[in-house]
Structures are given as C-alpha cells and as structure tokens.
C-alpha positions in Angstrom: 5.6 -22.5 -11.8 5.5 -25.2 -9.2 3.0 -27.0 -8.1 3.5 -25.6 -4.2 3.7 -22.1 -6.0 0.3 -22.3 -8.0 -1.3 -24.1 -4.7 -0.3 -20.8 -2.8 -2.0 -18.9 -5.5 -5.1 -20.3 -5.8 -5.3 -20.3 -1.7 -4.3 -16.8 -1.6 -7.2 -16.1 -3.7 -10.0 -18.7 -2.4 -9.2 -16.7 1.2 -10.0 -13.2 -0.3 -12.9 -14.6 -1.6 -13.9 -16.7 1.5 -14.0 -13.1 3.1 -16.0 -11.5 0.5 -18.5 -14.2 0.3 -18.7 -14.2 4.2 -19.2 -10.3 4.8 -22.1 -10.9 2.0 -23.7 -13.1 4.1 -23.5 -11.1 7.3 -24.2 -7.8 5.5 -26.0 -8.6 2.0 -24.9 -7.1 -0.9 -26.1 -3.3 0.5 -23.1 -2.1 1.6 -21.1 -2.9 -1.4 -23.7 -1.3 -3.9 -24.2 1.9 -1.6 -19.8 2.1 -1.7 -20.0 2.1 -5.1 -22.9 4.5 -5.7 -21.1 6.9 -3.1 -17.5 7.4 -5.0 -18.8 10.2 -6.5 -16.3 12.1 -9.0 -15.1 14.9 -6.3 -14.0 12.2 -4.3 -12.3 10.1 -7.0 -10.6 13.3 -7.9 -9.3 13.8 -4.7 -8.5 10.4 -4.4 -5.6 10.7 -8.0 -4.4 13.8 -6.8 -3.4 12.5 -3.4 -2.0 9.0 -4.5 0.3 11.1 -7.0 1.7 12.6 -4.1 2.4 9.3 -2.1 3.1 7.6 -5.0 6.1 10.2 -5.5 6.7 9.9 -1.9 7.4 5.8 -2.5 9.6 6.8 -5.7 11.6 9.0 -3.7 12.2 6.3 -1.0 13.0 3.6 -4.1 15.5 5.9 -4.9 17.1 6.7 -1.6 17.2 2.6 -1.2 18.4 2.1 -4.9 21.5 4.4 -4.8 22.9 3.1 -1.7 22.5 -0.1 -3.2 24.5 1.0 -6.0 21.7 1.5 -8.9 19.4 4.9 -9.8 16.0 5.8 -9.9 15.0 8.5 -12.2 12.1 10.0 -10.8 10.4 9.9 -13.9 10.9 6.6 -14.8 10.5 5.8 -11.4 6.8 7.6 -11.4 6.0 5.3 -14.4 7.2 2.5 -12.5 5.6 2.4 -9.4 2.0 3.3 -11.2 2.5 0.3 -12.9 3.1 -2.1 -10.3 0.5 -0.5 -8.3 -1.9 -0.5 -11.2 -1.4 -4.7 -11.4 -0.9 -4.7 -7.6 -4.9 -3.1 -7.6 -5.7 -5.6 -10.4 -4.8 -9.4 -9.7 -4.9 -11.6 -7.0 -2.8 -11.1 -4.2 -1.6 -7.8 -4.0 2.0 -8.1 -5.0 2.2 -9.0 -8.8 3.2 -5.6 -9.4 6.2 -5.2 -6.9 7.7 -8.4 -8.7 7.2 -7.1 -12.5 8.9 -4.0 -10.6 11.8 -5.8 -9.4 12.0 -8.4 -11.9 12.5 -5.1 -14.8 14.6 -3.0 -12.7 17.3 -5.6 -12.3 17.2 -6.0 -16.2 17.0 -2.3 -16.9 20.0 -2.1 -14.4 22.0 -5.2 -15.4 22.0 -6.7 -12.3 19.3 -8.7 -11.4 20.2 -9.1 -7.4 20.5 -5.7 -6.5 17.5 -4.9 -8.8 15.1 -7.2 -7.1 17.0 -6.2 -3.5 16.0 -2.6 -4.2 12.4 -3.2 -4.7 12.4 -6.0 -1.8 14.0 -3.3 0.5 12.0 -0.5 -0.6 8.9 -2.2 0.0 9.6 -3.6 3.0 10.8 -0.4 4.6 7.5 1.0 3.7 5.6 -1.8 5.8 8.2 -2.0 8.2 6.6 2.1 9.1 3.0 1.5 8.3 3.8 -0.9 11.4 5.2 1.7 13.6 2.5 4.3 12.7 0.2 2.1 13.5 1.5 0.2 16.8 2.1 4.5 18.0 -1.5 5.8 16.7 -3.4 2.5 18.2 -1.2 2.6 21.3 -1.1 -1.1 21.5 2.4 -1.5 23.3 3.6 0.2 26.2 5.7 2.9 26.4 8.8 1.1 27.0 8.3 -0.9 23.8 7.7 2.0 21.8 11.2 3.5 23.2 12.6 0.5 22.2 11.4 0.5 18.8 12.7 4.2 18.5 16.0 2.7 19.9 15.7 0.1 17.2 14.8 2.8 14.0 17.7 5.2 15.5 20.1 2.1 15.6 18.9 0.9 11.9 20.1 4.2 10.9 23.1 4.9 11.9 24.2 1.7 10.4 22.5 2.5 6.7 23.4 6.4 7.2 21.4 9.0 7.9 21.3 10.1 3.8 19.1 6.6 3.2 17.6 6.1 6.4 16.4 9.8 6.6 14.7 9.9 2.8 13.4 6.6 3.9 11.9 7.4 7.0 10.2 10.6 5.9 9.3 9.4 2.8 7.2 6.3 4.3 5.7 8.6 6.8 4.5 11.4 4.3 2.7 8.2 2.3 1.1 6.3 5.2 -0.5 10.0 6.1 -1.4 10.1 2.0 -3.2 6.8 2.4 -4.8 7.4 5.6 -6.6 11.3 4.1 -8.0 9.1 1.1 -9.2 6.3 3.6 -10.9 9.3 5.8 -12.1 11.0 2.3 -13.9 7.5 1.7 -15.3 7.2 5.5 -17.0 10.6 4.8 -18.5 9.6 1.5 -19.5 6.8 2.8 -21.6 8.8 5.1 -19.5 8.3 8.5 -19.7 11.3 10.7 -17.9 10.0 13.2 -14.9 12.4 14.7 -10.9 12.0 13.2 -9.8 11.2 16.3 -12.1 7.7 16.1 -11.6 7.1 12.7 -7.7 7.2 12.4 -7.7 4.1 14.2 -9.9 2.3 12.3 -7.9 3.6 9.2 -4.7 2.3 10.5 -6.3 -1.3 10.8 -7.5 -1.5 7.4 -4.5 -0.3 5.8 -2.7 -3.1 7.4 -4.8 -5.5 6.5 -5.2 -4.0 2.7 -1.3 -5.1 2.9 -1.9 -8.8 3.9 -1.5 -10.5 0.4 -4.8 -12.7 0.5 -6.9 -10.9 -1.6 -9.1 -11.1 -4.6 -7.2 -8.2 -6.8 -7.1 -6.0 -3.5 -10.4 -7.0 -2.4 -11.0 -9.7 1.0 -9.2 -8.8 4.0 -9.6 -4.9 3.4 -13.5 -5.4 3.7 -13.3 -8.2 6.6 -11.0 -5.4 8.7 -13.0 -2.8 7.6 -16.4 -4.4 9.4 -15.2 -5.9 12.4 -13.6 -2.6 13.2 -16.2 -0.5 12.6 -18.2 -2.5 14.1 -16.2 -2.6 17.6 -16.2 0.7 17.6 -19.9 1.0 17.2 -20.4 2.5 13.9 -21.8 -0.5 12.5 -20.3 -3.6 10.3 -22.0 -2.3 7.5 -20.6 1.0 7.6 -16.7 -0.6 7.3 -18.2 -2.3 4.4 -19.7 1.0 2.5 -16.7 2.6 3.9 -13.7 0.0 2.5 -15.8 -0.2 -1.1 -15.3 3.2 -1.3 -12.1 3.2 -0.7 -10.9 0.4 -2.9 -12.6 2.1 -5.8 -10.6 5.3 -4.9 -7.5 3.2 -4.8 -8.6 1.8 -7.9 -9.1 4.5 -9.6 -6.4 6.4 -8.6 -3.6 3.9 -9.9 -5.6 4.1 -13.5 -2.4 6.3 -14.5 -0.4 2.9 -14.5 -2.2 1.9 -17.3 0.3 4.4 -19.7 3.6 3.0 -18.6 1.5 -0.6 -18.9 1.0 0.1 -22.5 3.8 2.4 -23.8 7.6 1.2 -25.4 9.6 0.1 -22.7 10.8 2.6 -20.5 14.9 3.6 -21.6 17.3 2.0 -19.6 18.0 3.0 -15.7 21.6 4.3 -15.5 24.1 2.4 -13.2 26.0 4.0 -10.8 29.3 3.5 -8.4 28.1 1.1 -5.1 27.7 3.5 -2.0 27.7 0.5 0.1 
C-alpha cells in the first residue's frame, strides 16, 4: 500500500470520527444510547427480512450488468456474495472494503480480472447513479426541465446498453432504494418520530446519500451528521436524527449478519464464464 493510499485511509476515517465526536458534543451521548435501547427485536426482524429482499434486488442488477459484460452471476452465489461485501462494507472504515473483496474475487472466480472488477464497478455505480435520481425527483431540488433532461439522459443510456440490461438495472436499483428507505422509516418510528411519511421521505433520502459518502468510521460519521442537521431543519430536533440514524445503523448492522456464513465457509465454486454480449 502506498503511502498516499494509507494517508487516504486514515483521513477517511479521522473525518467519520470528527463527525461522531462533534454530534457528541452538540447532543451528548443521549441519543446514541436511547438508538440503541430502541432497536427492539421486531424491528431488527423487520430490518433482515427487508435487506434480503434488496439485497436480491442488487444481485439481480449484478447479474444483469455481469452478463452483458460477458461473465455470470448465479443468484446463489451471488446472494452469498453481496452479504459478504455488505457485511465488511457495515464493518470497516470507509464503507467500500466489501465491494473491492467483491470485485477483486469475481474476476478470479471468473478468470478475468478486468471484467470482474468492471462488473462490480458498474453495478455499484449504477445503483448510486439512481439513489441520485430518486433522490434529486423525491427532494425536488432541480427544476422540471432538468429532471426531463435527466429522463432524456437514463432513456438515451439505455438504448445504447439495451433495454435487457438497462431495464433489470433500472428496476432493480429502484425496488432497493424503496427497500432502504422502509427500514430507514421503520427506524424513524422506533425511534419515536411521529412525524407524517410524506416529511420523513425526505429526510430519508438525505441520509441514505450521505450513508454512501465513504468517510466513515465502519458505516458510522456522515450517516449521523445528515441525520441531525436534517432533522433538525425540519424541526424535529437534532437529537431525534441522531436516535433515529443509531437505529438505523444497528438495523443495517444487523441485517447484513448473514454475511458472516459466506465470510466463514470454503470458497464459494467457481462463477461460470459465458460468450461476451457486448
């Protein structure tokens, strides 16, 4: 490892916990014990049946992305996969040591390290590139004549990749951002919040994007910092995002526990190469 490379580690991880150590100062350490006191089992439950379903919804997009690439997917070792790189994701710092292991694997399991690591690379970033969208449309940030053009721009996208990828793609990245936003609203309400949907779907959309900024403390920094300045704009109180985004990283947590199998089993047998579709 280089020295610029362990420099950007160690920064990546001071900021998460420059963020954790600043919300403790604004809000005490309340918050954070009353999130974890409230992540009562119902709610954790909820929380592993629902990230199975998104988590199935990302394999399926893997896949989509994967065969036009060339490669398959097997959904089931596919599932075993992505738990795992979510599971280390969840676990160390930054937030992305799982989608490497991911990539670095499939393109040995595949025999081909570039379009292994370009299946994962693509995969993932078509799943922020629609968390974007969803969010830009649900916040309303840019006006309508953007927002056509962004259409314009996803229409355009696929007609070039074709319809059969960009169509699994797009549906499956939608179907997860909604899985992740209904555990982020489970975890508002066990937090206490009352407030209506129609105010917290915002506020969810903002703290899933920053749960996706890799500066974190195993998952943990920027999550929290969103979590309180947006609930506190919208007059629900700092220390509710706090309560709020604890709960909801323990439901994350928890809910990517499954990972640990893969993480400790043989090595999964080897993913089957197919003719390009390119």
């Amino acid at each position: 490892m280089t020295i610029d490379a362990r420099w950007w580690r160690r920064a990546r991880l001071l900021g998460g916990a420059l963020v954790l150590a600043a919300l403790v100062v604004r809000v005490g350490t309340g918050p954070f014990l009353e999130g974890l006191r409230r992540a009562d089992p119902v709610t954790l439950a909820c929380a592993v049946a629902l990230t199975l379903l998104t988590t199935l919804c990302c394999v399926w997009r893997w896949h989509a992305v994967a065969r036009r690439l060339g490669v398959d997917v097997p959904v089931r070792d596919g599932l075993a996969a992505y738990y795992r790189s979510q599971l280390l994701n969840a676990t160390l710092p930054g937030g992305v040591v799982g989608d490497v292991h991911r990539a670095v694997r499939h393109g040995r399991d595949v025999g081909d390290r570039g379009r292994g690591l370009a299946s994962v690379a693509v995969e993932r970033a078509a799943g922020q590139g629609v968390q974007v969208l969803v969010a830009v449309a649900v916040l309303g940030v840019l006006p309508s004549a953007f927002l056509v053009l962004l259409l314009a721009l996803v229409v355009v996208g696929g007609l070039r990749a074709g319809w059969r990828t960009a169509g699994p793609v797009l549906l499956a990245s939608v179907l997860a951002v909604a899985g992740h936003v209904v555990v982020f609203l489970l975890a508002a309400r066990a937090a206490g919040v009352t407030a209506p949907l129609t105010t917290l779907l915002p506020l969810a959309m903002l703290v899933l994007l920053a749960a996706s900024i890799p500066v974190n403390v195993a998952g943990w920094g920027p999550r929290e910092g969103m979590a309180a300045w947006a609930f506190g704009a919208a007059g629900l109180g700092a220390a509710a995002g706090v309560t709020t985004a604890v709960v909801f990283g323990v439901m994350a947590f928890v809910a990517t526990l499954p990972g640990l199998l893969p993480l400790l089993a043989a090595p999964a047998r080897p993913v089957v190469e197919v003719g390009s579709r390119a």
